[in-house]
VOBA-1610 file (N, C-alpha, C; in pm, whole numbers, padded with zeros to 5 digits, always signed):
BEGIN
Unk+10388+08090+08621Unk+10429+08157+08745Unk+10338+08275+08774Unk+10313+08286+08886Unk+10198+08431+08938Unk+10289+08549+08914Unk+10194+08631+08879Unk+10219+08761+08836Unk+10248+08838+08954Unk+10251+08774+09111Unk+10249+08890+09197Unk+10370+08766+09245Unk+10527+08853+09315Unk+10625+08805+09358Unk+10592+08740+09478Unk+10561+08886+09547Unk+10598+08887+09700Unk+10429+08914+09756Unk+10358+08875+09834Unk+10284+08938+09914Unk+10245+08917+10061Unk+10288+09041+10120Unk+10274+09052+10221Unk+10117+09100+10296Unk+10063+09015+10380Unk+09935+09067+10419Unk+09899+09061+10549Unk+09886+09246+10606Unk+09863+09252+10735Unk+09941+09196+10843Unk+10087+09206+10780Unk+10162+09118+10880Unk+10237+09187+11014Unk+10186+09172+11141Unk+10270+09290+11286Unk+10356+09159+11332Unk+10441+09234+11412Unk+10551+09143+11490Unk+10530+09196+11615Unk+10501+09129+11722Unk+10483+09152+11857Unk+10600+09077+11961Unk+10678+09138+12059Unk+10721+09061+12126Unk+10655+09050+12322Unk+10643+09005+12328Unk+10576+09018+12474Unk+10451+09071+12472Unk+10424+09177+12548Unk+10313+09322+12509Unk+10386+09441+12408Unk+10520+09402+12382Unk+10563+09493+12261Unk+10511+09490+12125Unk+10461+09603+12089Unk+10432+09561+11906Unk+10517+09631+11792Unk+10629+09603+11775Unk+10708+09645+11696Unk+10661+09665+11545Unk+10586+09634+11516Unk+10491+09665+11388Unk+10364+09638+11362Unk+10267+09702+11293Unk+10130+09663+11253Unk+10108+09645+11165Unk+10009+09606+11059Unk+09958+09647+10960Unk+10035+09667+10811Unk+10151+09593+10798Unk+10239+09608+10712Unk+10175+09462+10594Unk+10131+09543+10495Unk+10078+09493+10376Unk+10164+09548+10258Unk+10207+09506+10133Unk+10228+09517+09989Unk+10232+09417+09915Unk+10267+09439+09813Unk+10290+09371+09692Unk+10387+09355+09601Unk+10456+09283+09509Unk+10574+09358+09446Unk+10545+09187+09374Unk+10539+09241+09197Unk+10554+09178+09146Unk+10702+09157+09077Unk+10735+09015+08999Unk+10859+08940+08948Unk+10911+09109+08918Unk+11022+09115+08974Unk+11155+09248+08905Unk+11155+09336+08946Unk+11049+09342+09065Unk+11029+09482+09119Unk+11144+09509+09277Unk+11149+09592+09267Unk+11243+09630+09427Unk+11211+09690+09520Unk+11133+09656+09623Unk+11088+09743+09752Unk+11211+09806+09866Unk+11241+09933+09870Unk+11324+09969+09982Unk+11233+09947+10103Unk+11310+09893+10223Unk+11265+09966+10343Unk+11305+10029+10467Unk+11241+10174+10487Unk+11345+10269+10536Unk+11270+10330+10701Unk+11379+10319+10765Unk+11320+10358+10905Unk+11457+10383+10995Unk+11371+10429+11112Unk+11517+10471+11221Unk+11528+10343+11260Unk+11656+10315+11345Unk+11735+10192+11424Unk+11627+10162+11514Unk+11579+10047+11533Unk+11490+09929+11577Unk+11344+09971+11592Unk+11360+10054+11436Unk+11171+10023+11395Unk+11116+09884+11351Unk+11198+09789+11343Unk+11183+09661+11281Unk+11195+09625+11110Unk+11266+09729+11069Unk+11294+09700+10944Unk+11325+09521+10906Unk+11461+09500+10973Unk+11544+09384+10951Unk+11438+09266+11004Unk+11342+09284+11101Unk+11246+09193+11171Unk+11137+09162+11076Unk+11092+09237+11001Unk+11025+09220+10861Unk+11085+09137+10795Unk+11188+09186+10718Unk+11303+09122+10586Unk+11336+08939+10636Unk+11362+08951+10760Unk+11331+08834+10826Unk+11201+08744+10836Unk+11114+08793+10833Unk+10976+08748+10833Unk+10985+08640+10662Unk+11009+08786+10605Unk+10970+08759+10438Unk+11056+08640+10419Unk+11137+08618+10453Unk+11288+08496+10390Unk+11243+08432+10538Unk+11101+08409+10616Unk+11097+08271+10636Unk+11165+08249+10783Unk+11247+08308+10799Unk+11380+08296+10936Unk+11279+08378+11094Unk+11192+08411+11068Unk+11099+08476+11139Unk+10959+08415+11114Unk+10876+08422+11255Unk+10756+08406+11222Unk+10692+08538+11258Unk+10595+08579+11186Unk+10487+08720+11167Unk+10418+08659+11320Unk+10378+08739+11438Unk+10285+08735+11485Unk+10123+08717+11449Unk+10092+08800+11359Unk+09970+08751+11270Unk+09997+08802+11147Unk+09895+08778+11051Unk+09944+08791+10906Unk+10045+08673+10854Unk+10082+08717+10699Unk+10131+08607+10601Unk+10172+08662+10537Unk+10320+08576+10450Unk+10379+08607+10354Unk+10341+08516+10221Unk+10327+08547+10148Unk+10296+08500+10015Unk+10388+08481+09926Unk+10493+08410+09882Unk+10602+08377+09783Unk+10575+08306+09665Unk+10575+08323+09578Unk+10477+08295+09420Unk+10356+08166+09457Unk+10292+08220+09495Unk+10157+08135+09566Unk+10188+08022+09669Unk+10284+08080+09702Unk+10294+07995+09827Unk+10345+08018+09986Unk+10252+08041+10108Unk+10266+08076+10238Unk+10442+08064+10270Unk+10480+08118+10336Unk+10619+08148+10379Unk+10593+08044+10502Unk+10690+07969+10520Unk+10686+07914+10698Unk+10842+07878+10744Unk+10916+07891+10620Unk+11027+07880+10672Unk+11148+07888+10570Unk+11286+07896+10559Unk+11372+07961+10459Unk+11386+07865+10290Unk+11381+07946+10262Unk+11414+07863+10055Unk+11534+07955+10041Unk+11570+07841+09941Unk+11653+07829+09896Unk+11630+07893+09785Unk+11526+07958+09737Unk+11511+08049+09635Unk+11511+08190+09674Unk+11514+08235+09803Unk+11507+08367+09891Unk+11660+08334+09937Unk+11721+08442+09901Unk+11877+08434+09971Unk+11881+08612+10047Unk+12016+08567+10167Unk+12015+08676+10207Unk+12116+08758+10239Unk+12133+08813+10211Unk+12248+08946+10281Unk+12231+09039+10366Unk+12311+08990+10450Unk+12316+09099+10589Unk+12442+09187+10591Unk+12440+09273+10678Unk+12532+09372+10646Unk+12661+09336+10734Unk+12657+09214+10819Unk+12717+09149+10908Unk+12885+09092+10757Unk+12995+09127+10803Unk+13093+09103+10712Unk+13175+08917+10724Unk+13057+08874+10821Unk+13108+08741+10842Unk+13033+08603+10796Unk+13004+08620+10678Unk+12916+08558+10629Unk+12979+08444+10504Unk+13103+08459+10514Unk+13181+08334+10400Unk+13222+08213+10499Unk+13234+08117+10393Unk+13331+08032+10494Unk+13485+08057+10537Unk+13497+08072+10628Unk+13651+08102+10628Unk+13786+08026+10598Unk+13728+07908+10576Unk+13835+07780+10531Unk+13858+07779+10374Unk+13750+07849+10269Unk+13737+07888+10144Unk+13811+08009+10105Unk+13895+07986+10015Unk+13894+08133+09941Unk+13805+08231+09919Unk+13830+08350+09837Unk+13692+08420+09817Unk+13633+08366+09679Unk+13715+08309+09592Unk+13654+08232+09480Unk+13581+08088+09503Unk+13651+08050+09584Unk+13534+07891+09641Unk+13444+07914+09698Unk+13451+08074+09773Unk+13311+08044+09861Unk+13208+08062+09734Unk+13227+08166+09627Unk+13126+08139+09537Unk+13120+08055+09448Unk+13217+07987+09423Unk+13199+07864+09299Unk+13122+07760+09428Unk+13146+07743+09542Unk+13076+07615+09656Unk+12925+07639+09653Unk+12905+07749+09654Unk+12766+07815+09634Unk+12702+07746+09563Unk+12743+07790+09431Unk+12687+07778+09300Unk+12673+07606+09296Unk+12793+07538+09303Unk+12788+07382+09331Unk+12693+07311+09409Unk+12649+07336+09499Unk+12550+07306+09594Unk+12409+07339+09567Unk+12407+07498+09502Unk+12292+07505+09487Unk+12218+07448+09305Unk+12327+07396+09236Unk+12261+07373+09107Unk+12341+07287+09046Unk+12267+07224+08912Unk+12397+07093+08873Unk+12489+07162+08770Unk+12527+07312+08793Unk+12647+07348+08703Unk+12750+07290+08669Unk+12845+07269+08577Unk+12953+07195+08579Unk+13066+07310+08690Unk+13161+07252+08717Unk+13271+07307+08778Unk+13318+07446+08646Unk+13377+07419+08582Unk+13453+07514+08508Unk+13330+07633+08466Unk+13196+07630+08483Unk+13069+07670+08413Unk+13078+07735+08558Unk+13091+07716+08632Unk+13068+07754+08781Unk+13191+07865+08837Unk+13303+07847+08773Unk+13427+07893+08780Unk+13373+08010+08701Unk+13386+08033+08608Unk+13309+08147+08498Unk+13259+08245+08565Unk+13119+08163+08590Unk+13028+08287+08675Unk+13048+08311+08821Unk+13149+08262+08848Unk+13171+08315+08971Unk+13294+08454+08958Unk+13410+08413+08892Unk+13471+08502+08842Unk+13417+08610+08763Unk+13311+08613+08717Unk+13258+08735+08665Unk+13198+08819+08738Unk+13108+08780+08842Unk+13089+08857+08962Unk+13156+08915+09046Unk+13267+08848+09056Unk+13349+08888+09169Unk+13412+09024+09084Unk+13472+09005+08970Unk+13517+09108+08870Unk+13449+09250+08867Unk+13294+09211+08837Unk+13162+09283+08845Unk+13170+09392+08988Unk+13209+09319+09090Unk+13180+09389+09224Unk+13378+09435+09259Unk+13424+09455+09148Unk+13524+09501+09176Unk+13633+09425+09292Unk+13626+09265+09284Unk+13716+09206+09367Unk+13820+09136+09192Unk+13917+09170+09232Unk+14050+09130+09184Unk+14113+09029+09122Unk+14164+09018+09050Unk+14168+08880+09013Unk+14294+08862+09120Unk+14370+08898+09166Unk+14509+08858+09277Unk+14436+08856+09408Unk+14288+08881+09447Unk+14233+08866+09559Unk+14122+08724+09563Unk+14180+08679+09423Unk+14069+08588+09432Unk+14080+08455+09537Unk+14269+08395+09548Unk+14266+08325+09614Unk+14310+08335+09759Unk+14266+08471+09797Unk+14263+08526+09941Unk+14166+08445+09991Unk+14211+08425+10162Unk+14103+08357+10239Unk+14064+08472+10328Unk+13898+08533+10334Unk+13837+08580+10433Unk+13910+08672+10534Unk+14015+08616+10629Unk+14051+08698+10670Unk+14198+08776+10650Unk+14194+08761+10513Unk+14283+08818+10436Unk+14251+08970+10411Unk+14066+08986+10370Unk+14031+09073+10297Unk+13977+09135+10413Unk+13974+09276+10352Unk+13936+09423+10404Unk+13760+09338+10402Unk+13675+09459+10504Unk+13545+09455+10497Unk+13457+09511+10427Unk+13480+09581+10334Unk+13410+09606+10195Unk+13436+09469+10114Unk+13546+09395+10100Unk+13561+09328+10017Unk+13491+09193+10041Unk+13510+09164+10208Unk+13405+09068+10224Unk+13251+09096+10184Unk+13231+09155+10219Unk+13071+09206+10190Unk+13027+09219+10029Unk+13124+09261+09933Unk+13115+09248+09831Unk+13114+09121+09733Unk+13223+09000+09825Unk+13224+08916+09782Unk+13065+08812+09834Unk+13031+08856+09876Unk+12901+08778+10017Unk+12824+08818+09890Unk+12816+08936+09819Unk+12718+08964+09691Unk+12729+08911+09644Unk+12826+08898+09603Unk+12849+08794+09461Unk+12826+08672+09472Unk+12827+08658+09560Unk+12771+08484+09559Unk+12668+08501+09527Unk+12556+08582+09627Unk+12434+08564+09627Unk+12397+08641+09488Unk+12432+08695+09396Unk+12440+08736+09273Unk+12420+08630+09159Unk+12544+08547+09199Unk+12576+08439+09109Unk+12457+08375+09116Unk+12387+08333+09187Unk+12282+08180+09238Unk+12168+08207+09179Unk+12115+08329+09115Unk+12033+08408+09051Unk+11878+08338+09094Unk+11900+08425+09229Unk+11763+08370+09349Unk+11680+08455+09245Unk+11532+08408+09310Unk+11415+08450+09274Unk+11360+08609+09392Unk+11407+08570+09502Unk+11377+08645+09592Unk+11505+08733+09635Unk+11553+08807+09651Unk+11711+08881+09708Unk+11668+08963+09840Unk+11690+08941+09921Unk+11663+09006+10075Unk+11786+09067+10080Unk+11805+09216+10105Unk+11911+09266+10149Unk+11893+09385+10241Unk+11987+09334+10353Unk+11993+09395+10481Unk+12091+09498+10509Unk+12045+09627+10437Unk+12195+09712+10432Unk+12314+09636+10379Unk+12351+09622+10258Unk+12421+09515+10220Unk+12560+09595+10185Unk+12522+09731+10205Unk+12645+09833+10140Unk+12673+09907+10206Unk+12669+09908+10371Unk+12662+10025+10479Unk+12856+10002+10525Unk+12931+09872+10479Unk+13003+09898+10492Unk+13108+09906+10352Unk+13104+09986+10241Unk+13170+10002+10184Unk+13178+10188+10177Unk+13306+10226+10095Unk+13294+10358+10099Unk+13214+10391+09917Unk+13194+10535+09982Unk+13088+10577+09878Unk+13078+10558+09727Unk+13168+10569+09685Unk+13264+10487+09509Unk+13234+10353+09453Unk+13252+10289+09575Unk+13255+10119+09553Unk+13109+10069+09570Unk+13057+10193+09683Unk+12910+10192+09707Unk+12843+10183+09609Unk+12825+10279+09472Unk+12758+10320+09346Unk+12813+10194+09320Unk+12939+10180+09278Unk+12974+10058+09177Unk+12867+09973+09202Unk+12863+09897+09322Unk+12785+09772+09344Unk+12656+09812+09390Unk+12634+09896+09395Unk+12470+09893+09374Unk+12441+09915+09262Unk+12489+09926+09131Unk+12478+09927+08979Unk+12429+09780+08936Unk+12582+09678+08999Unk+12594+09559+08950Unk+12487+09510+09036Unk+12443+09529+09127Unk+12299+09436+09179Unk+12150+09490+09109Unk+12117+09639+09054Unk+12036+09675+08981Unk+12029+09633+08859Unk+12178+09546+08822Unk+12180+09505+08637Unk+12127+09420+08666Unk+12199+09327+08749Unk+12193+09179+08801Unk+12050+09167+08784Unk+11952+09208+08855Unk+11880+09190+08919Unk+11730+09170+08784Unk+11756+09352+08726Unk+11705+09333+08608Unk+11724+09221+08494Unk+11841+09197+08492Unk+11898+09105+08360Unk+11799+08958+08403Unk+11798+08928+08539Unk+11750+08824+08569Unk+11630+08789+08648Unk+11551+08967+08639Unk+11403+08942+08692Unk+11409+08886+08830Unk+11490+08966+08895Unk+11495+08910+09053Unk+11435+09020+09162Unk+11345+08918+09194Unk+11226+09046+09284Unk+11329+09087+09425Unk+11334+09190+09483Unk+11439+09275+09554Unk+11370+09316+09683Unk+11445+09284+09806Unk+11372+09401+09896Unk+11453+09392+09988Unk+11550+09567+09972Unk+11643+09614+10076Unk+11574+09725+10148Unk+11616+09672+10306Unk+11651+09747+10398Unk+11755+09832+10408Unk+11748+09958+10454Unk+11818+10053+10429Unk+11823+10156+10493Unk+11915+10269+10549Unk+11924+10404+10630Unk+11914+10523+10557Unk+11996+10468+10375Unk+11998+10595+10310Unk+11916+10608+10252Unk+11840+10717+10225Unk+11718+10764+10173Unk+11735+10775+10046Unk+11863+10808+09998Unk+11944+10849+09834Unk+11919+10708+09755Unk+11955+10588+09859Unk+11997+10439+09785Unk+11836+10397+09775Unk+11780+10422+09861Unk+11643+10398+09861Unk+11544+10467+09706Unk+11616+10576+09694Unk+11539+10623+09605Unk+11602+10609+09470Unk+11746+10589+09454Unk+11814+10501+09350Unk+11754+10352+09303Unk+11731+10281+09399Unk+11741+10121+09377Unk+11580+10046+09372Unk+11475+10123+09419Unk+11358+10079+09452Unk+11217+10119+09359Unk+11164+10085+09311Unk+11007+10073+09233Unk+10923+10144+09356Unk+10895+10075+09458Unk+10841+10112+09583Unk+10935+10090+09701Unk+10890+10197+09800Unk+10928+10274+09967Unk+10847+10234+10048Unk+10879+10132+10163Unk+10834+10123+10259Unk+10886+10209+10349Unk+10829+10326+10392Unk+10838+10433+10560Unk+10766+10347+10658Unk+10887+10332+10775Unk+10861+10315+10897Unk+10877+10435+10979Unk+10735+10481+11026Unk+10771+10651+11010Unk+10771+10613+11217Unk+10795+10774+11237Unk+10849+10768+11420Unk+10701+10772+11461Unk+10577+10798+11455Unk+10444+10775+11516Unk+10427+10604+11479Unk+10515+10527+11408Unk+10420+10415+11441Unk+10384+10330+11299Unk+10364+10445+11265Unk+10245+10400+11088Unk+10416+10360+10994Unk+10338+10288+10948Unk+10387+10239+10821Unk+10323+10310+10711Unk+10427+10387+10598Unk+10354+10413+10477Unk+10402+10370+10331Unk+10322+10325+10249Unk+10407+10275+10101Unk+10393+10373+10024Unk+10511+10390+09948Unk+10509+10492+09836Unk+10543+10410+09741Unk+10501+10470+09633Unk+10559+10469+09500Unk+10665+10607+09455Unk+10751+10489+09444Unk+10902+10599+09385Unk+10861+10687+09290Unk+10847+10817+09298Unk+10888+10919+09205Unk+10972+11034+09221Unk+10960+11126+09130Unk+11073+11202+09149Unk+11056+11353+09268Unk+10964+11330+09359Unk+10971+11365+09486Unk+10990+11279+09595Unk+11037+11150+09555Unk+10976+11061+09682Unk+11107+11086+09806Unk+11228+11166+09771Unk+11314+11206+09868Unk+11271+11299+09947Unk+11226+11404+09871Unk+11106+11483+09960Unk+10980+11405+10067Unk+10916+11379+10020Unk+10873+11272+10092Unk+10843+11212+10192Unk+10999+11120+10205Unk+11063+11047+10266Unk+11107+11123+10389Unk+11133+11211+10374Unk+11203+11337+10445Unk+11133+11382+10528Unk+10937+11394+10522Unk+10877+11470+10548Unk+10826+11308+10655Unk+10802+11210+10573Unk+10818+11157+10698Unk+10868+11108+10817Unk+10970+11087+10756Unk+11085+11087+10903Unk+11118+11215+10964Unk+11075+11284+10917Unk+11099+11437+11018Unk+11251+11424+10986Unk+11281+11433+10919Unk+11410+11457+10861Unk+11479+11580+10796
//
């Protein structure tokens, strides 16, 4: 397997005579986690889209372990911050054991396991397990929408503000269990994001979508909130 996960090269998104981005290049090898952080419709999510395939780049390319992006895998999964993303005819335990079934030849009871452990993991209940969708509060959907995509132990994890609707407690919790997750299973990462804190919690490298335009990459260190700050005029 190539040593480089993700690469992105020179990739802008144009719509009409609009150019919603330029020049957006990195890299991120197997385990690494890129945040990316900008104001409301710098094109963060229009990127993250690009990368998982569901988008085409105006010019430029995505690179997925040596191979051009042109359209969605099943090894790139995604989370949006949208709370309607289960089936609603499923419990919250089938939607992730259906997951897991579909996407691999697990046995059922092997599938039952790790689905219940996630859900546990992200703090859903064992008396909420055979709730249907619109049973559950919207942290809990969204949490459970993790856990699926947790369980399936993608190669790629796209996440689109995946925690903007939980409160701040449950917030840490599950951004823990997706940083274990993630590590335990070498899963290359790249969330979109508003908070600068989660950004600088969860990420190796910072993509700034700064207000002139430019795109800048950082490498996380222990100023990069400073930073971050200085570029968003924050």
């Amino acid at each position: 397997m190539s040593n480089v996960a993700v690469s992105v090269n020179d990739v802008a998104k144009r719509y009409n005579k609009h150019t919603v981005f330029k020049n957006v290049s990195f890299k991120l090898k197997p385990g690494e986690t890129i945040a990316i952080i900008g104001y409301s419709g710098c094109g963060k999510t229009t990127l993250l889209r690009i990368i998982g395939g569901f988008e085409r780049p105006s010019s430029g390319n995505i690179v997925i372990f040596d191979k051009n992006v042109e359209a969605p895998s099943k090894n790139a999964i995604l989370v949006s911050q949208g709370q309607n993303q289960l089936f609603p005819w499923k419990t919250a335990l089938d939607n992730v054991i259906w997951a897991l079934m579909m996407a691999t030849d697990i046995k059922y009871s092997d599938a039952k396991d790790v689905s219940r452990r996630y859900l546990l993991d992200l703090k859903i209940s064992e008396s909420d397990f055979d709730k249907y969708p619109h049973q559950l509060s919207g942290g809990m959907k969204q949490r459970t929408t993790i856990a699926r995509a947790l369980a399936l132990h993608p190669q790629i994890l796209l996440l689109d503000e995946p925690f903007a609707s939980l409160d701040e407690l449950t917030k840490q919790q599950a951004q823990n269990v997706v940083m274990d997750a993630c590590k335990l299973h070498n899963v290359t990462t790249i969330l979109v994001t508003h908070d600068i804190n989660e950004a600088a919690k969860m990420a190796t490298k910072i993509l700034v979508f700064c207000p002139n335009g430019k795109v800048e990459l950082l490498k996380n260190t222990n100023n990069s909130i400073e930073m971050i700050r200085k570029l968003l005029n924050v």
